[in-house]
C-alpha positions in Angstrom: 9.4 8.3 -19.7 10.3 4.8 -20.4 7.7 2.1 -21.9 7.2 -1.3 -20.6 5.9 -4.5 -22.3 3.4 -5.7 -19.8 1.1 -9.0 -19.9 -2.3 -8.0 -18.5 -4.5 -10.3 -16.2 -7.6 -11.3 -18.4 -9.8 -13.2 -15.7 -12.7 -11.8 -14.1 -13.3 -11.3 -10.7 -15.7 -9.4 -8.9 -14.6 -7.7 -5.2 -16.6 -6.9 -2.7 -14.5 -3.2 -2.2 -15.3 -0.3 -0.1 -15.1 2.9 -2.0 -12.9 5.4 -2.1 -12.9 9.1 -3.5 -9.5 8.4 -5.4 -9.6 6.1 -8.2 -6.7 3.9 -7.9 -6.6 0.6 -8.9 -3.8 -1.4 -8.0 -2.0 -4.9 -8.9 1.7 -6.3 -8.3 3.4 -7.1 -10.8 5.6 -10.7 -11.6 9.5 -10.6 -12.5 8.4 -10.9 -16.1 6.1 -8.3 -16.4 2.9 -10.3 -15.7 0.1 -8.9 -13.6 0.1 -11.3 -10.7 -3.7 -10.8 -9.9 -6.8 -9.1 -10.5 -7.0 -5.2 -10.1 -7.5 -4.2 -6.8 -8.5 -0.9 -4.7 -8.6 -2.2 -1.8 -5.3 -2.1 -0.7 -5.4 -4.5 2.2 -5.9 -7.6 -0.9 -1.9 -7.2 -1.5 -1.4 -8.4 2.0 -3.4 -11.2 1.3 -1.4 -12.2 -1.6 1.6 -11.5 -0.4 0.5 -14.3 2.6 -0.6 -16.8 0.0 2.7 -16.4 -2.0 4.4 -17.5 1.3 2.1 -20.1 2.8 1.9 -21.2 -0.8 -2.0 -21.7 -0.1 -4.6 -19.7 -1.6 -7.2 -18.2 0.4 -10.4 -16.7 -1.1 -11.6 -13.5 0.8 -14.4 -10.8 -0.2 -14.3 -12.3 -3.8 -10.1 -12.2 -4.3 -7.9 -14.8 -4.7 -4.3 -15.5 -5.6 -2.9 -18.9 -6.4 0.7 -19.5 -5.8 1.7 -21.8 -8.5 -0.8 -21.0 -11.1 -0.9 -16.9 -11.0 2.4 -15.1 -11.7 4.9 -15.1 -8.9 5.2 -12.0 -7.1 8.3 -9.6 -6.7 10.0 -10.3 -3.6 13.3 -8.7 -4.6 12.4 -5.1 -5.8 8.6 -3.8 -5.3 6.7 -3.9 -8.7 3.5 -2.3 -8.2 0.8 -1.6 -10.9 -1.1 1.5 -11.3 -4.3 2.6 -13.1 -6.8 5.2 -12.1 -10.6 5.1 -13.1 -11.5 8.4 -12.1 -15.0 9.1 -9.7 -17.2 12.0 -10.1 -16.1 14.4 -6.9 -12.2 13.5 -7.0 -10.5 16.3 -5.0 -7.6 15.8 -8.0 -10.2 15.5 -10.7 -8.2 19.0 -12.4 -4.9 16.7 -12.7 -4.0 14.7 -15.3 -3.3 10.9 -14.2 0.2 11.4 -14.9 0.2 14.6 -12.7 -1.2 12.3 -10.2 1.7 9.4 -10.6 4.7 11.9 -11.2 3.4 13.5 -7.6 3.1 10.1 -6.2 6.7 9.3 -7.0 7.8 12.4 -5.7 6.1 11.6 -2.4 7.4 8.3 -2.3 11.2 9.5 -3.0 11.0 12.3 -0.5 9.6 9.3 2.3 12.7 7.0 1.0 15.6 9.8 0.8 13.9 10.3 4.7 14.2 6.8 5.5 17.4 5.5 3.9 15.7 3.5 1.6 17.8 3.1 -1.8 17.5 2.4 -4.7 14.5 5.3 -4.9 11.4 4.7 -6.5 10.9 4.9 -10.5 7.9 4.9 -12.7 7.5 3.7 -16.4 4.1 3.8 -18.3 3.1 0.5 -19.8 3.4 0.1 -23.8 -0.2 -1.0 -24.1 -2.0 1.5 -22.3 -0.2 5.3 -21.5 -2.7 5.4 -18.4 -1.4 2.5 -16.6 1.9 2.7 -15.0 4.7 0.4 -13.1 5.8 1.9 -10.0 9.6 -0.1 -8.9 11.3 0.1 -5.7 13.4 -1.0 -3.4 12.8 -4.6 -1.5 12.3 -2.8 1.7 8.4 -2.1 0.7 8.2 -5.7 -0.5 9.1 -7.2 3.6 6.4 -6.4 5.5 2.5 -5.6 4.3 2.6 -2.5 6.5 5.5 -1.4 4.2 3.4 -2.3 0.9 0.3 -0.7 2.3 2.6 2.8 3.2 3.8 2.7 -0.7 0.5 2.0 -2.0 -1.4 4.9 0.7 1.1 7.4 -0.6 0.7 6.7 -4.6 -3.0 7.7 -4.0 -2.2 10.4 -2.2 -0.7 11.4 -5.3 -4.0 12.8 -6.5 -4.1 15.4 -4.1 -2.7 18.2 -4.5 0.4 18.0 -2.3 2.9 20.7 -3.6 6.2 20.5 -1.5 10.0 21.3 -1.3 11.3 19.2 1.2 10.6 16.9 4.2 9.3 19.8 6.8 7.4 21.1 3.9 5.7 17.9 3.2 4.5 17.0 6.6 3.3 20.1 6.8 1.2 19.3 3.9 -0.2 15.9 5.5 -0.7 17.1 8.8 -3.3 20.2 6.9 -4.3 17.8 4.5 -5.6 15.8 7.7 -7.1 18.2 9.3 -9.3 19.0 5.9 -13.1 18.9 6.1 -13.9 14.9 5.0 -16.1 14.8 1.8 -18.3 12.0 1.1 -16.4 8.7 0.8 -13.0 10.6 1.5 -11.8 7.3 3.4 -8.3 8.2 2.7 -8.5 11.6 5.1 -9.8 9.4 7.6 -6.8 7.1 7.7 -4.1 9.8 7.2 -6.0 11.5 10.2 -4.5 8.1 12.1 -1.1 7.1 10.3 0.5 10.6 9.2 2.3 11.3 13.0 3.7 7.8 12.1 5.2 7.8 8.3 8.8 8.1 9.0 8.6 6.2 12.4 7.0 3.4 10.3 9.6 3.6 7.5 12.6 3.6 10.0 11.1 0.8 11.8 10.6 -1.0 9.3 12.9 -4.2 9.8 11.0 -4.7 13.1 7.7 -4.5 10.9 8.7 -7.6 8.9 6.6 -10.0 7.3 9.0 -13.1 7.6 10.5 -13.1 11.4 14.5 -13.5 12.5 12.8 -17.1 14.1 11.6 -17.5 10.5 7.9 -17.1 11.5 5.2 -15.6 9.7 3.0 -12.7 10.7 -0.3 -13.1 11.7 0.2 -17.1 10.8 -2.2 -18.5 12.9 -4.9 -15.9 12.6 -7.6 -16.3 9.7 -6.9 -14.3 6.4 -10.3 -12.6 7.9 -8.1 -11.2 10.9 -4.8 -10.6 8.9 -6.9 -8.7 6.0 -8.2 -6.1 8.7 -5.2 -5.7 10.9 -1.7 -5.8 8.9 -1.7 -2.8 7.2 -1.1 0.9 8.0 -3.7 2.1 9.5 -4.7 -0.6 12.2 -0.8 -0.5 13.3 -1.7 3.5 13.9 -4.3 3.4 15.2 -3.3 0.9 17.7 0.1 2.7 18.4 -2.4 6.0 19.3 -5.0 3.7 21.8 -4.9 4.7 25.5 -6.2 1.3 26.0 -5.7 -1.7 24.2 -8.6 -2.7 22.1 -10.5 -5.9 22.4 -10.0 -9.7 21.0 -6.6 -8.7 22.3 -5.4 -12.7 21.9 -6.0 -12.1 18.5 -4.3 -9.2 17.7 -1.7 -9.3 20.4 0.9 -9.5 18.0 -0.1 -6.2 16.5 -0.2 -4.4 19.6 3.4 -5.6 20.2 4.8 -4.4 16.8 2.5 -0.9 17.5 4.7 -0.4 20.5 7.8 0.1 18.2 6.2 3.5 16.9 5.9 5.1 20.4 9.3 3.6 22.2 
């Protein structure tokens, strides 16, 4: 596996995260291999910086921060995605190595792009400073739309299950049991596959009308509060909103999700 020369982030910050069974931490990563931003596990704090890097404002929320400007610029033009893992006591992948994990992650990922017509496929190289952190790169596809980002991120940690597969039938087969497990303690990420995996490939193929920046040249969410856009623009809220009977409340506010939801069930 190929070695990259990466520039770590040194400040400190501390996130107010909810935890999860699988230790991934997560960070994107600049054009010139700087790490743009504090390590994350939260996943929904790449939409926030990804919003910032646009608006070219930064916005503080649950401790994180990204300053357009002053941190590294982000990858808009191929998806550059960090990845560590700082494992917890009670991982359901705690017998695999981390790079068992990432080298299962990719292979989810490729199967998902080779699915969806996404090209160039997903690669992965381990960073020269540290063999346990590694740079996930990808086509510009994940980089337009933070439900795209939060798909690619969702199924790196689902790399540390273990999800053994031949092909596409054979891997939703996997997600669809692998849903329908018995939840341990802090297992969020059962939870949200429960809502999102009858969605993956519609998600993928839809992606274009899941854009961030609009055809008018809008942004999404823009006149909602990063509050609003942190809870409602990834994955899982555009599932579970494409799987409500009824529409849920505060629908002025999240109007514009219900509208994009309706592109998974037309």
């Amino acid at each position: 596996m190929e070695k990259i020369d990466v520039s770590f982030w040194k400040k400190k910050q501390h996130l107010c995260e909810i935890c999860q069974l699988i230790g991934m931490q997560y960070a994107f990563l600049s054009p010139n291999n700087e790490q743009c931003h504090a390590w994350i596990k939260c996943r929904d704090f790449l939409h926030d910086a990804l919003r910032c890097h646009f608006t070219g404002k930064s916005e503080i929320i649950f401790g994180f921060s990204y300053t357009p400007g002053k941190d590294p610029e982000l990858s808009l033009k191929k998806m550059r995605m960090l990845v560590k893992r700082q494992p917890n006591s009670g991982e359901d992948g705690a017998s695999k190595s981390t790079k068992e994990m990432m080298d299962s992650a990719l292979s989810i990922i490729q199967c998902i792009e080779d699915c969806g017509g996404i090209k160039p496929t997903s690669t992965i190289q381990r960073t020269s400073k540290d063999k346990d952190v590694y740079v996930f790169e990808g086509s510009s596809d994940w980089m337009e739309s933070t439900f795209m980002i939060s798909m690619y991120t969702f199924l790196i940690r689902l790399g540390g299950r273990k999800i053994v597969f031949e092909n596409k039938r054979d891997l939703d087969s996997q997600l669809k049991k692998l849903s329908k497990s018995r939840q341990a303690n802090n297992d969020n990420d059962i939870s949200y596959l429960k809502t999102v995996q009858p969605y993956i490939h519609k998600i993928v193929e839809k992606r274009g009308d899941l854009r961030y920046v609009k055809k008018d040249g809008k942004h999404l969410f823009e006149n909602q509060t990063v509050n609003l856009f942190h809870n409602y623009t990834g994955i899982v809220a555009l599932a579970d909103q494409a799987s409500a009977k009824k529409s849920g409340s505060n629908n002025d506010k999240i109007e514009e999700l219900i509208t994009l939801s309706k592109c998974l069930i037309a």
